[in-house]
C-alpha positions in Angstrom: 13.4 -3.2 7.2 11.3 -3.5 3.7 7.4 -2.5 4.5 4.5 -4.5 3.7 1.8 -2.3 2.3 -1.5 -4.8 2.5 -3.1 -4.1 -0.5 -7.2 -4.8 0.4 -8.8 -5.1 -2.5 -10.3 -8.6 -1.8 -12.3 -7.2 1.2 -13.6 -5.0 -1.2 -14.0 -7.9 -3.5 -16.3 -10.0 -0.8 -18.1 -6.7 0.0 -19.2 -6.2 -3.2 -20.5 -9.8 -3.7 -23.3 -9.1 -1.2 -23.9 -5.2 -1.3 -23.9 -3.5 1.8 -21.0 -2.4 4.1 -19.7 -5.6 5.3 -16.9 -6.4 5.7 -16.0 -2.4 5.9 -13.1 -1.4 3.8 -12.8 1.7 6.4 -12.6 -1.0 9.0 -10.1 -2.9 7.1 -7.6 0.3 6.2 -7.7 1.1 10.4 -6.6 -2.4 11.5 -4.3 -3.6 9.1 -2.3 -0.5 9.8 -2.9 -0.9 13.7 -1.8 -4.7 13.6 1.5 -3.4 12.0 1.3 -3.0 8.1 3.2 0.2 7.4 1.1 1.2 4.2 -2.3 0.3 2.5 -2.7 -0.3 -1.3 -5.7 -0.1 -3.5 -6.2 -0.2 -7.1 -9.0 0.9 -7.8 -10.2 -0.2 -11.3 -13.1 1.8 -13.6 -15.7 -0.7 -13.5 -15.3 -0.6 -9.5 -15.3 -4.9 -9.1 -13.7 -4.5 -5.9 -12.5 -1.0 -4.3 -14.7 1.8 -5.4 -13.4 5.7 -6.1 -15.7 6.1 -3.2 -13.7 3.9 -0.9 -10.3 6.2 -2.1 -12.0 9.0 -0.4 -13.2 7.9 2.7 -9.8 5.6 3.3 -7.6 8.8 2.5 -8.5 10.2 6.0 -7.7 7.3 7.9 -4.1 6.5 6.6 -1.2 7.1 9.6 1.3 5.1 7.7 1.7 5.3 3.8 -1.4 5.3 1.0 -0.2 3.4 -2.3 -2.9 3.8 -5.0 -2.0 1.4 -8.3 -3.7 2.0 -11.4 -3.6 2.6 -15.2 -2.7 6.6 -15.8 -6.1 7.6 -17.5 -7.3 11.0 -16.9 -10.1 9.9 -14.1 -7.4 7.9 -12.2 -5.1 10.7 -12.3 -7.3 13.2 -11.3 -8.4 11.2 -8.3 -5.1 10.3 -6.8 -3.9 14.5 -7.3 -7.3 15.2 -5.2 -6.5 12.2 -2.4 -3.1 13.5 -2.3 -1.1 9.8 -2.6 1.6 9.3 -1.0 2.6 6.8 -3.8 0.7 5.3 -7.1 1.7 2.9 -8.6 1.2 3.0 -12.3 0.4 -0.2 -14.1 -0.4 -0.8 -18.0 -3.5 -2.6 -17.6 -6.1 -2.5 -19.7 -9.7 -1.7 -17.8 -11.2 -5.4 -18.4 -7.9 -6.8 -17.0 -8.7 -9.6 -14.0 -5.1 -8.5 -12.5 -2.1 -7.0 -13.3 0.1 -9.6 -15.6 3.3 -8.1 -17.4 5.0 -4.3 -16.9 5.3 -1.4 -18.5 6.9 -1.1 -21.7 8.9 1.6 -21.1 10.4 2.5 -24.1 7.6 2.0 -26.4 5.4 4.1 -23.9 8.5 6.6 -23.2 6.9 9.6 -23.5 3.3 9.1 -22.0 4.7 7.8 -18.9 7.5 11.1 -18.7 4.5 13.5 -18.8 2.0 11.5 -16.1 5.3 11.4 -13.8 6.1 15.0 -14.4 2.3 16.0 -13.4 2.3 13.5 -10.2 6.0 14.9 -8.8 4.1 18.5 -9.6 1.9 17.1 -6.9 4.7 15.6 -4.5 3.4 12.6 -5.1 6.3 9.3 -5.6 5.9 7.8 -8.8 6.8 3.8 -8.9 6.0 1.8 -12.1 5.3 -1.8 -12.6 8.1 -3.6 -14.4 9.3 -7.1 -15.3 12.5 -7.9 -13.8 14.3 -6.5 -17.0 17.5 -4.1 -17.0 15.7 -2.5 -20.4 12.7 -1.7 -18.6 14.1 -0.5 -15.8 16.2 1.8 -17.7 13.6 3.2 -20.0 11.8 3.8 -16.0 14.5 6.0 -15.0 14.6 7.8 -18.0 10.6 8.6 -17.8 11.6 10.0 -14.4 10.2 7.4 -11.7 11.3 7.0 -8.4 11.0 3.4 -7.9 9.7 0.7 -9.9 7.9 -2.4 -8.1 8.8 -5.3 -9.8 6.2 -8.4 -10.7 6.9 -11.3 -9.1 5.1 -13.6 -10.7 7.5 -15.8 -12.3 9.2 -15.7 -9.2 6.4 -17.2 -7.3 5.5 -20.1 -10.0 9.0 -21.3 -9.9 10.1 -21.0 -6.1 8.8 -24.3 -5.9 10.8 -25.7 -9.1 14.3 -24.2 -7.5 14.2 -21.1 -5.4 18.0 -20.0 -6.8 16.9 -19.8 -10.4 13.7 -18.3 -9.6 15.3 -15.5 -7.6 18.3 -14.9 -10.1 16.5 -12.3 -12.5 15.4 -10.4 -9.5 18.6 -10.0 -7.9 19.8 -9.2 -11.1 16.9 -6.3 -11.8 17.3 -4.9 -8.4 21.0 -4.3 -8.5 20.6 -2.6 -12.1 17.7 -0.4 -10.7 19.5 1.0 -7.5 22.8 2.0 -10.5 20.3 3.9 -12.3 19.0 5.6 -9.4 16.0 3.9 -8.8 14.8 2.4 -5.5 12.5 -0.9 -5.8 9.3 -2.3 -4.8 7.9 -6.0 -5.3 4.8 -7.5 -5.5 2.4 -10.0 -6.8 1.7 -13.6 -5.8 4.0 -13.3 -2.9 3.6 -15.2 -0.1 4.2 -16.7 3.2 6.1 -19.3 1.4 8.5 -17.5 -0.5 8.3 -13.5 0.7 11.9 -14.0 2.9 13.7 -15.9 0.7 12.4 -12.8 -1.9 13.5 -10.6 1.2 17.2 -12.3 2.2 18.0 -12.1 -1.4 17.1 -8.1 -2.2 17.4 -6.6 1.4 17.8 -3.3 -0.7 13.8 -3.7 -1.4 12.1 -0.9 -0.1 8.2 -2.0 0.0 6.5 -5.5 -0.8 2.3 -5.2 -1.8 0.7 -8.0 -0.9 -2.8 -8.5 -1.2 -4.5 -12.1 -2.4 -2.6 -14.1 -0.5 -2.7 -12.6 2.4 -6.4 -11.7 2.7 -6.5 -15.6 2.1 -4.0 -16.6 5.2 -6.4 -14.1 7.1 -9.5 -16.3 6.9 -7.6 -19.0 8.9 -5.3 -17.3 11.0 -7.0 -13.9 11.5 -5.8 -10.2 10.1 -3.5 -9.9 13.2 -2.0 -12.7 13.1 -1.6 -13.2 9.6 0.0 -9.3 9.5 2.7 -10.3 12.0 3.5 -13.6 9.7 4.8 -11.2 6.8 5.8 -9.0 9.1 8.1 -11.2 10.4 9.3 -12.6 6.8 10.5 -9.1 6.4 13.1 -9.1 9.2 
């Protein structure tokens, strides 16, 4: 079975709008995982819009399943996820006034960087997955820098389910295949949803994790958290 890992940074995002502690981000991390999410992602971002290096702290502690931490490799970001102790980050080339993650890493161009981040973060046990398009180049140049996994972005895979669900899987089937002959196992995320997470999931049963956050905070506010966890949860089987 792939896990979802409920990435919570828009409960952080609504927190933030009002000050204050509500709704609690601590709270959050503790039921997601105890309505069935078998990991929790942040990304926490410098200017600290939504989840805070404060909030990496205190939800550290209360992890029982998996703690993903996605982020640009700068040398604050680093040294926070060493001290948390991950148990995966995600490494993503955004710039810091970025309003979300929107292409992958280029590998090649960023070949060496990227070798000595994931040479210091496997010196601290902690798996290494970088954000990639669904391109065999990309991937390759991944497994070359010495990553684990790679998660790929799924955006173009969600704006075009709707057009023809085949052609929008095609490059993703594609990218997956070419990443498990290199020796790399694969994530997926972004803009996946309740509407097109199986078909992503029927198509790539190799995937080993799915992070989804913005739609399924959204879903929440009309079904609930628990209900709304079991939805993906049962897109996943």
């Amino acid at each position: 079975m792939t896990r979802l890992s409920v990435n919570i940074n828009k409960i952080a995002t609504l927190r933030n709008s009002r000050g204050g502690n509500i709704p609690s981000i601590t709270d959050a991390a503790i039921n997601c995982q105890r309505f069935g999410a078998q990991g929790i992602t942040v990304h926490p971002r410098p200017d600290e819009r939504h989840i805070t290096r404060k909030d990496v702290y205190e939800i550290k502690p209360l992890i029982t399943t998996e703690f993903n931490i996605e982020g640009y490799p700068d040398e604050d970001f680093l040294k926070m996820v060493v001290e948390v102790q991950a148990d995966q980050v995600t490494l993503v080339p955004d710039t810091h006034e970025q309003l979300t993650s929107d292409h992958g890493w280029d590998t090649w161009g960023n070949l060496a960087f990227l070798q000595e981040v994931i040479a210091r973060l496997q010196e601290n046990s902690i798996r290494t997955s970088l954000f990639v398009d669904a391109d065999p180049a990309a991937i390759e140049g991944a497994a070359e820098a010495g990553a684990r996994r790679v998660e790929l972005y799924t955006e173009s895979y969600a704006r075009l389910y709707s057009l023809g669900r085949d052609k929008a899987i095609e490059p993703f089937v594609a990218a997956a295949r070419f990443a498990g002959n290199v020796g790399l196992e694969v994530n997926a995320g972004h803009d996946l949803s309740l509407e097109n997470l199986n078909y992503l999931y029927k198509n790539i049963p190799e995937l080993k994790e799915v992070s989804i956050g913005h739609a399924l905070i959204s879903d929440a506010l009309y079904f609930g958290l628990e209900v709304t966890i079991q939805k993906y949860l049962d897109c996943l089987r």
